[in-house]
KEROMI-148102 format. One line per field, with one value per residue (C-alpha): x negated, y, z negated; residue number from 1. Coordinates in nm, 2 decimals. Last residue first. Layout:
BEGIN
x <- [X,...]
y <- [Y,...]
z <- [Z,...]
seq <- [NUM,...]
END
This chain:
BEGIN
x <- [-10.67,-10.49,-10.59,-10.37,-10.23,-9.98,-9.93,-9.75,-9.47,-9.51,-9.40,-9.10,-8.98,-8.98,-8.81,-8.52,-8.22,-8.31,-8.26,-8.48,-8.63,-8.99,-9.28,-9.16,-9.40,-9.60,-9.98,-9.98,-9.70,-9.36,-9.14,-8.80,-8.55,-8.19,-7.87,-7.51,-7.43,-7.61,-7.85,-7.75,-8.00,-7.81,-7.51,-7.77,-7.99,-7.66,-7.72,-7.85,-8.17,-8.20,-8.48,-8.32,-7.95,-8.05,-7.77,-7.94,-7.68,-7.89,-8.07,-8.45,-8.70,-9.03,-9.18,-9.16,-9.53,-9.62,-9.98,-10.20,-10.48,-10.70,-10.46,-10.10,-9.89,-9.55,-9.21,-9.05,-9.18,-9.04,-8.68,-8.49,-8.36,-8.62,-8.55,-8.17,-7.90,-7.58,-7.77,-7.88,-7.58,-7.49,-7.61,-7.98,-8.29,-8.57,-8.95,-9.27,-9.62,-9.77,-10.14,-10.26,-9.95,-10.06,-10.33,-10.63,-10.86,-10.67,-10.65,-10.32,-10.29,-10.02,-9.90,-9.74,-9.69,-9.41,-9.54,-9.68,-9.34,-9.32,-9.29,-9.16,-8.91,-8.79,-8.75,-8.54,-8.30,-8.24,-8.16,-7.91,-7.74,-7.69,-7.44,-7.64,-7.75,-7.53,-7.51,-7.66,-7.98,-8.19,-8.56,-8.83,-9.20,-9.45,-9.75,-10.07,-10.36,-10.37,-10.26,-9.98,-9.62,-9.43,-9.29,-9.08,-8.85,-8.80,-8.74,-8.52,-8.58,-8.40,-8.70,-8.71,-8.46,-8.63,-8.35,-8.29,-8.35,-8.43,-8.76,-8.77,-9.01,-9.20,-9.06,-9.14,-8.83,-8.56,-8.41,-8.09,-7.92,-8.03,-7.90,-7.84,-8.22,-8.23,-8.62,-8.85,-9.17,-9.42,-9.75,-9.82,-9.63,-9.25,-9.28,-9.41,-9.24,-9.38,-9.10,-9.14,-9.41,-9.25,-9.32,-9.16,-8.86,-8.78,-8.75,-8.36,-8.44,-8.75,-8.62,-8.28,-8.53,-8.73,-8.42,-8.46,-8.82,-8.81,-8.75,-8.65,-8.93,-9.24,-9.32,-9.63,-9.47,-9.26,-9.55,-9.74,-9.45,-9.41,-9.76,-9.73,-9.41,-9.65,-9.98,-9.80,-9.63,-9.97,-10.14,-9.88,-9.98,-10.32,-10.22,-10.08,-10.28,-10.63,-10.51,-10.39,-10.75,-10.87,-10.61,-10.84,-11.09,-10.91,-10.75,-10.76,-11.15,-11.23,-11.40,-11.04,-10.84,-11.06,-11.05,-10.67,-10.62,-10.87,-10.75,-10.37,-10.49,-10.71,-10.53,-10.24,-10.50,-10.56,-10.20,-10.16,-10.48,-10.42,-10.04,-9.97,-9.73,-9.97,-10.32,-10.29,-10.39,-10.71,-10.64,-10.95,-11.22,-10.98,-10.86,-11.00,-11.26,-11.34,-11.65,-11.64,-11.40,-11.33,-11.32,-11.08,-10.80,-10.82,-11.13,-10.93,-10.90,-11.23,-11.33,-11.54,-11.23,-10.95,-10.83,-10.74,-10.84,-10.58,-10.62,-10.43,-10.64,-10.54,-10.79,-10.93,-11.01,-11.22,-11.10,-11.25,-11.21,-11.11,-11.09,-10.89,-10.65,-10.38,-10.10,-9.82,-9.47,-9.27,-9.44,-9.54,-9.69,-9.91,-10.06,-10.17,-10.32,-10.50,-10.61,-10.68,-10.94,-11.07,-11.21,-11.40,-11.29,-11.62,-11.42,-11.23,-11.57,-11.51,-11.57,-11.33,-11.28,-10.93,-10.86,-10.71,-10.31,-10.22,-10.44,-10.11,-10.19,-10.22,-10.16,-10.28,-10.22,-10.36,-10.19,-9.96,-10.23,-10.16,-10.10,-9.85,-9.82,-9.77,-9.70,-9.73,-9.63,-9.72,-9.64,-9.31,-9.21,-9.19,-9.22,-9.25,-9.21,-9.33,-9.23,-9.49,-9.53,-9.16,-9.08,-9.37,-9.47,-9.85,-10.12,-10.37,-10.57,-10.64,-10.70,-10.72,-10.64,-10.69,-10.43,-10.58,-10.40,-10.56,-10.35,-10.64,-10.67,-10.59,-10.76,-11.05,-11.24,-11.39,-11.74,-11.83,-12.15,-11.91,-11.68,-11.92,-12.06,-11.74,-11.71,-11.35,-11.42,-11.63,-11.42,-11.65,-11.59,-11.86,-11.80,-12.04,-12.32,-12.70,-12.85,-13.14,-13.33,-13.42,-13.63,-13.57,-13.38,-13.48,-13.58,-13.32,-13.09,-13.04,-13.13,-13.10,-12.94,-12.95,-12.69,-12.70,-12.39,-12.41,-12.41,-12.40,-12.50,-12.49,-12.55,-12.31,-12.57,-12.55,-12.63,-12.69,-12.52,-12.62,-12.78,-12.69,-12.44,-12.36,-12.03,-11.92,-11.74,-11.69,-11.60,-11.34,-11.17,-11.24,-11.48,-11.29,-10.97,-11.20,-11.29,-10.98,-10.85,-11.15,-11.12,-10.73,-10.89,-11.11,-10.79,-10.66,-10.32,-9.99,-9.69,-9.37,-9.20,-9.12,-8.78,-8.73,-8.55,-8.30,-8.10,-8.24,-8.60,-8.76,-8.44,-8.34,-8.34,-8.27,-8.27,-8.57,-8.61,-8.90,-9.00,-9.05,-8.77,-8.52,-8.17,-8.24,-8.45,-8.78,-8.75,-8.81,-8.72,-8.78,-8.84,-8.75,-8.91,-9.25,-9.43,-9.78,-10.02,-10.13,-9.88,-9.79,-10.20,-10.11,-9.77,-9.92,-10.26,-10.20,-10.37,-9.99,-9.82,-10.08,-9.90,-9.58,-9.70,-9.88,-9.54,-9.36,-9.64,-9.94,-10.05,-10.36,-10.63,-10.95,-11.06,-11.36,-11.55,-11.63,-11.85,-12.19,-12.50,-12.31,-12.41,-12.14,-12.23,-11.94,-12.06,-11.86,-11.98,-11.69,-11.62,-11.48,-11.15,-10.99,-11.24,-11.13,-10.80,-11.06,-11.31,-11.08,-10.85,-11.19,-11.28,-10.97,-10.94,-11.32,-11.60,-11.78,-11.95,-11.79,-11.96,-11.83,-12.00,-12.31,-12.69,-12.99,-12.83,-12.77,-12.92,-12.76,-12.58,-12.30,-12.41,-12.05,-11.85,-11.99,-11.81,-11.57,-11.56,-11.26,-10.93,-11.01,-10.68,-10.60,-10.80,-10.94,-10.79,-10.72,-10.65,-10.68,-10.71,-10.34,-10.37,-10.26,-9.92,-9.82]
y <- [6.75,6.98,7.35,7.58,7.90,7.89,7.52,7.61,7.80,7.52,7.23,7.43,7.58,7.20,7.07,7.36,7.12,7.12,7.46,7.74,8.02,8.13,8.30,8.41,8.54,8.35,8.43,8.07,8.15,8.00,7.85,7.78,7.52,7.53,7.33,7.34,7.50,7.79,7.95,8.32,8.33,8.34,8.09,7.81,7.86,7.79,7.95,7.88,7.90,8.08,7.90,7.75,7.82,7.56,7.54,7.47,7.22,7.26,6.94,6.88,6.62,6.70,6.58,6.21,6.20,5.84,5.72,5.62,5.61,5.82,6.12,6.15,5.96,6.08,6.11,6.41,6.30,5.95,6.05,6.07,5.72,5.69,6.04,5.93,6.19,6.20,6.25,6.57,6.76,6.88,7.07,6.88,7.09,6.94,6.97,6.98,7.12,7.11,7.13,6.85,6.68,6.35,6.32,6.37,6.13,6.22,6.56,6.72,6.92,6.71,6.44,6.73,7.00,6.74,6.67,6.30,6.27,6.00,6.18,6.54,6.38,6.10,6.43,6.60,6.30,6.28,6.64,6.65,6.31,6.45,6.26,6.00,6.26,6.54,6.80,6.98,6.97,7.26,7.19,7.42,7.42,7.55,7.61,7.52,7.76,7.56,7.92,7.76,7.73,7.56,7.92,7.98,7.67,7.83,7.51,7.32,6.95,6.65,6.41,6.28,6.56,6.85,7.12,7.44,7.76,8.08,8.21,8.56,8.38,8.73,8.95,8.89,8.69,8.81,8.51,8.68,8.57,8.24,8.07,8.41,8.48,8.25,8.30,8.56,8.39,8.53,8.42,8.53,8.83,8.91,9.18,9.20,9.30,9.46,9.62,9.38,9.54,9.67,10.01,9.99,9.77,10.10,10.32,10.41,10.40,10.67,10.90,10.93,11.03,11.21,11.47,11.70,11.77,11.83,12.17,12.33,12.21,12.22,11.92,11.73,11.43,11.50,11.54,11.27,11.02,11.20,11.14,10.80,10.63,10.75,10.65,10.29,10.27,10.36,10.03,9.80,9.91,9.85,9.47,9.31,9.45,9.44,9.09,8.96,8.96,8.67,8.42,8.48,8.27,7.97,7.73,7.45,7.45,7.46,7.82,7.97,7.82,7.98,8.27,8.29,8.19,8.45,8.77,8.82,8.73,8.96,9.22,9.18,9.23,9.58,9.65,9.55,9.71,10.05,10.06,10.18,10.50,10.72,10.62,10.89,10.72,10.58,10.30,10.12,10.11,10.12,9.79,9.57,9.58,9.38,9.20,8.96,9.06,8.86,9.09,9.17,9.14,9.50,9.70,10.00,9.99,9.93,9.58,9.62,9.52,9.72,10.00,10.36,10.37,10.52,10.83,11.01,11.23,11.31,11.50,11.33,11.42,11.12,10.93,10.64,10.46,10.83,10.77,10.91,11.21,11.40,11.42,11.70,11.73,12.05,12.05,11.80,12.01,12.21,11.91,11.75,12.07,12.10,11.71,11.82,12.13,11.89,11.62,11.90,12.00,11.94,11.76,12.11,12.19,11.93,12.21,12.48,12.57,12.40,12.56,12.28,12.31,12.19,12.02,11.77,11.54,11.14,11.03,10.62,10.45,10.25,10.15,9.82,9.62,9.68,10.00,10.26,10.46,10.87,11.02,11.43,11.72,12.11,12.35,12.43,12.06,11.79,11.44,11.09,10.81,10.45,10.35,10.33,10.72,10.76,10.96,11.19,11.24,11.16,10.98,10.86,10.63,10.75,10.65,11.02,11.06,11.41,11.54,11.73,11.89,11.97,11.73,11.57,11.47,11.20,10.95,10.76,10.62,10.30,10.34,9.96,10.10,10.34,10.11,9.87,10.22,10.25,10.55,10.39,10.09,9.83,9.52,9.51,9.13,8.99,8.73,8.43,8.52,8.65,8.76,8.97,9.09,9.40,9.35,9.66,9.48,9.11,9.04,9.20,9.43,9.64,9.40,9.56,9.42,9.42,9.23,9.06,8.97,8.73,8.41,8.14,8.36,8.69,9.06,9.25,9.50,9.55,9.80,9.87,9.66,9.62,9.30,9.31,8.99,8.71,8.62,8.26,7.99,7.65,7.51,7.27,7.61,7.61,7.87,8.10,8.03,8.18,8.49,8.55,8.57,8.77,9.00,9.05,9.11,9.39,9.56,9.69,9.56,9.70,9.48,9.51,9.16,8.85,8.76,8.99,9.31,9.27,9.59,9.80,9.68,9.95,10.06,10.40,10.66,11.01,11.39,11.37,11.64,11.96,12.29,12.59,12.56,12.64,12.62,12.46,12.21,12.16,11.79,11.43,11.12,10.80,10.47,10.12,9.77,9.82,9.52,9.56,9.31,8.99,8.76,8.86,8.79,8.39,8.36,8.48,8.26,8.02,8.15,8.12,8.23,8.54,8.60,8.63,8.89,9.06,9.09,9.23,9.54,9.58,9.87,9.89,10.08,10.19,9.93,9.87,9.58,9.51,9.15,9.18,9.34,9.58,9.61,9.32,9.02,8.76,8.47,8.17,7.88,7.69,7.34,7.40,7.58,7.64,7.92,8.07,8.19,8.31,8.49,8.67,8.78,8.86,9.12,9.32,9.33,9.48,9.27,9.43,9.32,8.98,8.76,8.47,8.15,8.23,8.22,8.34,8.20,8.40,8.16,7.90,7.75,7.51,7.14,6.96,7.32,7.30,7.05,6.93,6.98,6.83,7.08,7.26,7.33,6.98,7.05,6.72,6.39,6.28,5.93,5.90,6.16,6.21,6.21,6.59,6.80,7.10]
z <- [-8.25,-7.99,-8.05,-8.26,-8.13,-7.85,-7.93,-8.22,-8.04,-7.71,-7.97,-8.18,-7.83,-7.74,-8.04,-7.99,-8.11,-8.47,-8.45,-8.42,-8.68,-8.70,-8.82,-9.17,-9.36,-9.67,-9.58,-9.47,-9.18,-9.27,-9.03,-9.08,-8.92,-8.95,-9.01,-8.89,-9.22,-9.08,-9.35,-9.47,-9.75,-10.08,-9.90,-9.79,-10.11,-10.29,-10.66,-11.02,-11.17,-11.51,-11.64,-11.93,-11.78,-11.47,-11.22,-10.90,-10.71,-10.35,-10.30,-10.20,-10.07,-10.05,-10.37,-10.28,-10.17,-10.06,-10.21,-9.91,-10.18,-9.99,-10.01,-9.91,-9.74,-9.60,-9.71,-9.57,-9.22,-9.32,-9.34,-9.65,-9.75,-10.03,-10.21,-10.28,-10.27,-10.50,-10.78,-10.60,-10.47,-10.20,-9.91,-9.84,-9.81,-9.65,-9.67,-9.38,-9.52,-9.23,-9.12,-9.41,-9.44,-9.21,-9.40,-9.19,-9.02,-8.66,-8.74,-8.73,-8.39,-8.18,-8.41,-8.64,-8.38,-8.23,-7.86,-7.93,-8.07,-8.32,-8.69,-8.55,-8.30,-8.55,-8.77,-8.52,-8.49,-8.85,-8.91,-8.58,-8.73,-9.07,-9.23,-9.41,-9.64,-9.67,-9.32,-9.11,-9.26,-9.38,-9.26,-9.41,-9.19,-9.41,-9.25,-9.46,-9.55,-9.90,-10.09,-10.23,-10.13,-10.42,-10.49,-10.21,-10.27,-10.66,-10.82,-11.04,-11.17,-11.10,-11.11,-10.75,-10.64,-10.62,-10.70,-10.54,-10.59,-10.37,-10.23,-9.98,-9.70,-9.56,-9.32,-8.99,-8.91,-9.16,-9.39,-9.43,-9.15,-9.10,-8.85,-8.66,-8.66,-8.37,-8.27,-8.11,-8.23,-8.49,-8.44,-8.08,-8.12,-8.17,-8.46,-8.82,-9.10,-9.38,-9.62,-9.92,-10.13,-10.41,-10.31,-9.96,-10.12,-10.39,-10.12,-10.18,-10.54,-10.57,-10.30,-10.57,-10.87,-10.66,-10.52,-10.82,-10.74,-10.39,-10.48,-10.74,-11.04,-10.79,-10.59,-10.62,-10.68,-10.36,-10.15,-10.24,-10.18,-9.80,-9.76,-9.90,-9.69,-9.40,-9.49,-9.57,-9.20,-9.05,-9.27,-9.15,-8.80,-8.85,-9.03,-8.72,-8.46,-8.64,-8.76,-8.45,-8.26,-8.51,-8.27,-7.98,-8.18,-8.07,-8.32,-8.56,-8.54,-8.83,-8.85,-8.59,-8.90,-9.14,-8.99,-8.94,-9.32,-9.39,-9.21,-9.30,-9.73,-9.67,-9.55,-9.84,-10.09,-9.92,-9.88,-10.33,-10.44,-10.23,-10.33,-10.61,-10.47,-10.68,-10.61,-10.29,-9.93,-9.74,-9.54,-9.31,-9.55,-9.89,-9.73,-9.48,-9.20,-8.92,-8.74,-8.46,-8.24,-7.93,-7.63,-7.33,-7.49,-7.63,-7.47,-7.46,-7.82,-7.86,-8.04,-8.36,-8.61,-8.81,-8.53,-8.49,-8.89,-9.11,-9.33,-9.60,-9.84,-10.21,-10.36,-10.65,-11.01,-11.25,-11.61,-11.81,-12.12,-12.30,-12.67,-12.92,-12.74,-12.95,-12.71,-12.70,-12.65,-12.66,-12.40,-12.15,-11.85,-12.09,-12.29,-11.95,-11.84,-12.16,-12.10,-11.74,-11.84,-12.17,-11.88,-11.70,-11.33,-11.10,-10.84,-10.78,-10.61,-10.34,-10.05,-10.18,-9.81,-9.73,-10.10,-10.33,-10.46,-10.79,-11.07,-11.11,-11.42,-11.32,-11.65,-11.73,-12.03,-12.32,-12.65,-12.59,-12.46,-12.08,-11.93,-11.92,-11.60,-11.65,-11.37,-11.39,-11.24,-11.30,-11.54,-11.45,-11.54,-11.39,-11.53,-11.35,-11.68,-11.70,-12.05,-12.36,-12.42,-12.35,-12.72,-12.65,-13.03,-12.96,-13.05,-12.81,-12.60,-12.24,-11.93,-11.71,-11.37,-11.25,-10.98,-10.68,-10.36,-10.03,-9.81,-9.69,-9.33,-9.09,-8.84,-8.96,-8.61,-8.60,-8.52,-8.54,-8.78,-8.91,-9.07,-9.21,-9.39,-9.54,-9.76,-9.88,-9.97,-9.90,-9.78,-9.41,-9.30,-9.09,-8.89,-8.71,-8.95,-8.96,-9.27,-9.27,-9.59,-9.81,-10.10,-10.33,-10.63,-10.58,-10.91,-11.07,-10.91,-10.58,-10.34,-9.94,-9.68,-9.31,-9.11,-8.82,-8.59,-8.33,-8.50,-8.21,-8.00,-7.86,-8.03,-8.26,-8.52,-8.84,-9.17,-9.46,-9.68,-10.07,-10.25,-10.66,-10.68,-10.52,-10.53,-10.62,-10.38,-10.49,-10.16,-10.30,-10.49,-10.87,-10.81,-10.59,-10.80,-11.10,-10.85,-10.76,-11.13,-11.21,-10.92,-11.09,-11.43,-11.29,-11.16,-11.51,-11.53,-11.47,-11.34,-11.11,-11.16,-10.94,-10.93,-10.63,-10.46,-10.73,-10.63,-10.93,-10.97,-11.14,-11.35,-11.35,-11.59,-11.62,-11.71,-11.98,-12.11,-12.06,-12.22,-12.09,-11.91,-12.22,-12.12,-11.80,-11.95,-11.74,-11.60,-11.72,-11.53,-11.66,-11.46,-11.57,-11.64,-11.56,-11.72,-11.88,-11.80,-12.02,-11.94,-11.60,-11.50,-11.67,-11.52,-11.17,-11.15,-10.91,-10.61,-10.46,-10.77,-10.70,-10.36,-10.54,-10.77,-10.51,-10.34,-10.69,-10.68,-10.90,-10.96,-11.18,-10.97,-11.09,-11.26,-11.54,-11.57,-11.22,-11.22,-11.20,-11.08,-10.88,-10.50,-10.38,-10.16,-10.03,-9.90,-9.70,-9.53,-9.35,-9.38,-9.72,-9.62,-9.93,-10.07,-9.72,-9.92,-10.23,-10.00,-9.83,-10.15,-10.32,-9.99,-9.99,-10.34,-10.46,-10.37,-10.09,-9.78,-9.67,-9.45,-9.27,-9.10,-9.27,-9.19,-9.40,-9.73,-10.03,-10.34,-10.54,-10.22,-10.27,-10.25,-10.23,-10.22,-9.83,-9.76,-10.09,-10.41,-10.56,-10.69,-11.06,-11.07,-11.22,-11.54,-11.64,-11.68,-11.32,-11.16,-10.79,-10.49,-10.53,-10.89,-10.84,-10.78,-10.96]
seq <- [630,629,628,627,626,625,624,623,622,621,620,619,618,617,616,615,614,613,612,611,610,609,608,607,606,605,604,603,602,601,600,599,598,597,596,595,594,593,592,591,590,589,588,587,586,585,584,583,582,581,580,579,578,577,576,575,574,573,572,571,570,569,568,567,566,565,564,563,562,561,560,559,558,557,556,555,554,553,552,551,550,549,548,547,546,545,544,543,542,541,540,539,538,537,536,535,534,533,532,531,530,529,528,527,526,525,524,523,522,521,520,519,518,517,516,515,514,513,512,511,510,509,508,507,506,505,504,503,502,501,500,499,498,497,496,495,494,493,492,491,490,489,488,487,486,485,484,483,482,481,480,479,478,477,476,475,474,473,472,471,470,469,468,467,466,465,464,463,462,461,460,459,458,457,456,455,454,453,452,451,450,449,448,447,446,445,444,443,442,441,440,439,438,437,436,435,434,433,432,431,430,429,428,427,426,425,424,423,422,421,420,419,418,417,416,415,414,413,412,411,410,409,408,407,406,405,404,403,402,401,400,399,398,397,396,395,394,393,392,391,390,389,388,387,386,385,384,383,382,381,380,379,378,377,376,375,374,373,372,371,370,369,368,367,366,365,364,363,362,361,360,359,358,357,356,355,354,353,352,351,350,349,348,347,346,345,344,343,342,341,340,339,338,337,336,335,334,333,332,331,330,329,328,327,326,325,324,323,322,321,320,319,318,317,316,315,314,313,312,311,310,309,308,307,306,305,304,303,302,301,300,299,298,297,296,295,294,293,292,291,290,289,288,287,286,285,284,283,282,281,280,279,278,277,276,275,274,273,272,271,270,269,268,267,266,265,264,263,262,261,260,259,258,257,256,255,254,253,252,251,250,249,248,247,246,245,244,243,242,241,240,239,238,237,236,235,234,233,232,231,230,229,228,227,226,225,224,223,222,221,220,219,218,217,216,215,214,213,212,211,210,209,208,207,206,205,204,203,202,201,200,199,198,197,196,195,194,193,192,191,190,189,188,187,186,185,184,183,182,181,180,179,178,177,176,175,174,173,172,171,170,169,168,167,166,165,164,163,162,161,160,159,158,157,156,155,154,153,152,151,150,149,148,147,146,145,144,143,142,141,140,139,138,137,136,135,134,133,132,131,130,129,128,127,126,125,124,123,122,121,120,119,118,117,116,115,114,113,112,111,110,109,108,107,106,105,104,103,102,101,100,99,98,97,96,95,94,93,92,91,90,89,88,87,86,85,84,83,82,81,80,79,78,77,76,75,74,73,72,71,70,69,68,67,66,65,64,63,62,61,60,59,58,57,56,55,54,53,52,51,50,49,48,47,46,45,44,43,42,41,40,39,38,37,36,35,34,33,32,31,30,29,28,27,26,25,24,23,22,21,20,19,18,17,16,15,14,13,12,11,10,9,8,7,6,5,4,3,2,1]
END
């Protein structure tokens, strides 16, 4: 990581300067905020910690609990939220602590004794090497920790405030047009009920939104009338896979069972089978001893002898998708500016199963923010806020879709879909992982050359590769020095070795003179030249051979109030590094023209576009689609 920028540091580097409003943050929920969230589960965290980077902008999040959550209810988390959490920092210490899925196991009724089940397979988790990240399991409340601690070390030195519940609001005119009644529900101010009055308001609570229905978005889909009870559970038991995750079947029903962190706990979601459309939530009411005896049933021979339950419910799983994710009617579309939206659990309802309500709900905040606090600063328009309801609803569709069918086949009965799983499982193992969003051609994502760079897809997120810095001769993951600053990343692959790349070196006279380049165009005039685009290059050859000081001044500039130049942005592409175990041409991993390329990365991490050095102007005019001139 990079610091002493801003002058000598002794303390904790991730504890980054206060700055704006993090300079006298407020102790108590003010009456006016640029951006409220209503809920502090995922969805809303992941908001509050990317606009935790943007200190001109007042943010508060307010959640009904007194405190933090202590006990999760999801524990998923997929490779992408891995890579997002390298960007909050925090992914080697959450990988630490969590469980790691490595493999699956397959267990099905033996045919020579049905009654009782063996395993019939395995399969690895990550079997085509979808991404160095890993597939992890960890109680949720330690992710909203992790969020929260990046909140606070943030330069706006955000914090929840707790005990004050929503209930309801109303879009008006002005400078703040949406007010908000709330209502304390702890402490001293438990029954006072106030009005807060902010630019946005960001609905994050969960599934009985009441955000939701004040913009009357309208939840389309229905249950699929079949319950599972999910128990956490510590036991003993002679199940030989009790620590691996396993997906058994047996003629007594289904079962996942997801091992969690610690090395004792799980989690078995135990099939309760089919729900009458008129049973009117009764199977809710199953007793915790009915789905352990179920449990017991479904595993036999095997059996588990149950210590302590930390905490365990029955659901019906229900698929639904909201027609749209902000207060602006469908038909109403680019007509309006939206000024309040909803995220996660609020706008997605699906089966816990497939693992994804954490991960898609995370991955809605992190869409939102960075465009809200670009629209709260001023970089851009609030007509840029309307691409999140278009981008994310449609994301949302594609999950209900991938889970319905995922539902049903857990649910299966041995002879049926059953015996196909295992096979479902790999050829879908991107969608679970996290890595099937792409978006299409859109304001933010241009149309491109996707043929100088073939497997960089536009849309899709930046898949990292190696390569080596060269100022101190270390290997990198390119992908994973992108931080949650709200920055573009603009990647240049040069078309040629140093001294050789005449294309390379003309483009980046463009980007450092040009009153048109995006740099000198919409980078404040008191700002560090860096502080919209995060601009590298990647050389072809080798990195002794390279010097840092005759790169180009654009990958050279000044940084900080020292003026100090930042020779971190200069790359080579010999990775062979059997300590880490780097190794591989980013060029030939990724499909990259030898001729050189230039790729754009959005601040959420996808891939926005693709041009070559030639296409300055199609750089220029993309940018200034979205961002105002300084």
């Amino acid at each position: 990581m990079q610091f002493h920028h801003h002058g000598y540091v002794s303390e904790d580097p991730r504890v980054l300067p206060a700055d704006g409003v993090g300079l006298n943050p407020p102790k108590e929920l003010p009456e006016k905020v640029d951006v409220l969230i209503v809920g502090s589960g995922p969805a809303g965290m992941m908001t509050a910690a990317q606009l935790a980077m943007f200190p001109s902008a007042t943010t508060a999040v307010i959640e009904r609990r007194d405190g933090r959550l202590k006990i999760g209810h999801a524990d998923g988390v997929q490779a992408r939220s891995v890579e997002t959490f390298e960007a909050f920092d925090f992914a080697k210490k959450i990988t630490e602590e969590a469980y790691r899925i490595t493999e699956t196991r397959f267990w099905k009724p033996d045919p020579d004794n049905p009654e009782n089940i063996i395993r019939a397979s395995i399969t690895d988790d990550d079997p085509t090497g979808i991404s160095e990240f890993p597939h992890l399991i960890v109680n949720q409340a330690r992710v909203l920790d992790c969020l929260r601690e990046f909140m606070a070390n943030s330069p706006s030195r955000t914090a929840p405030f707790w005990g004050w519940e929503f209930l309801e609001l109303t879009v008006g005119e002005g400078e703040y047009p949406v007010e908000v009644k709330i209502r304390g529900t702890a402490g001293e101010q438990e029954g006072t009920e106030r009005t807060i009055y902010a630019k946005y308001v960001l609905g994050a609570d969960g599934a009985h939104s009441k955000v939701r229905q004040d913009i009357g978005a309208e939840h389309i889909g229905k249950p699929s009338y079949h319950a599972w009870g999910v128990m956490d559970i510590l036991v003993n038991t002679d199940f030989p896979d009790i620590r691996t995750k396993c997906i058994i079947h047996s003629k007594a029903g289904a079962i996942l069972h997801i091992p969690r962190e610690g090395g004792y706990l799980f989690r078995s979601y135990v099939d309760l089978g089919e729900v009458p459309e008129d049973d009117n939530g009764q199977v809710r009411k199953t007793p915790l001893e009915e789905i352990i005896k179920k449990c017991n049933e479904i595993l036999h021979p095997y059996s588990i002898d149950v210590k302590e339950v930390a905490w365990w419910s029955v659901y019906e799983v229900g698929h639904r998708v909201t027609d749209r994710f902000d207060d602006v009617l469908v038909e109403e579309a680019g007509t309006k500016q939206p000024h309040v939206f909803i995220a996660g659990d609020a706008c997605h309802t699906h089966s816990a199963k497939a693992g994804q309500g954490m991960n898609v709900s995370m991955q809605d905040g992190f869409n939102l923010a960075w465009k809200l606090g670009y629209v709260l600063s001023g970089r851009s328009d609030p007509s840029l806020l309307a691409t999140y309801s278009a981008e994310r609803q449609v994301i949302a569709q594609d999950l209900i879709d991938f889970d319905s069918d995922w539902a049903r086949r857990m649910a299966a009965s041995p002879g049926e879909d059953a015996e196909a799983i295992e096979d479902f499982y790999v050829k879908t193992a991107e969608f679970p992982a996290g890595f099937m969003t792409e978006y299409p051609p859109s304001l933010l994502i241009g149309q491109g050359k996707q043929d100088l760079a073939t497997r960089v897809p536009l849309g899709k997120r930046f898949k990292s590769a190696p390569v080596v810095r060269v100022c101190d001769a270390t290997a990198q993951h390119l992908g994973h020095l992108h931080k949650a600053d709200g920055r573009f990343r603009i990647y240049a692959f040069a078309d040629g070795e140093q001294g050789s790349c005449p294309k390379l070196d003309e483009w980046a006279e463009w980007m450092a003179t040009s009153p048109d380049s995006p740099v000198n165009r919409h980078t404040p005039k008191d700002a560090d030249i860096d502080s919209i685009f995060d601009i590298k290059v990647i050389y072809p050859m080798a990195h002794r051979d390279c010097d840092v000081t005759k790169a180009p001044k654009i990958f050279r500039p000044a940084s900080g109030p020292l003026g100090l130049i930042d020779l971190n942005k200069v790359f080579a592409t010999d990775v062979d590094d059997p300590i880490q175990g780097f190794a591989g041409d980013i060029f030939e991993m990724r499909g990259i023209d030898k001729g050189g390329a230039v790729i754009v990365v959005r601040p959420d991490m996808y891939v926005s576009h693709i041009l070559s050095f030639d296409d300055t102007a199609e750089l220029g005019e993309y940018f200034a689609g979205f961002l105002k001139d300084a």
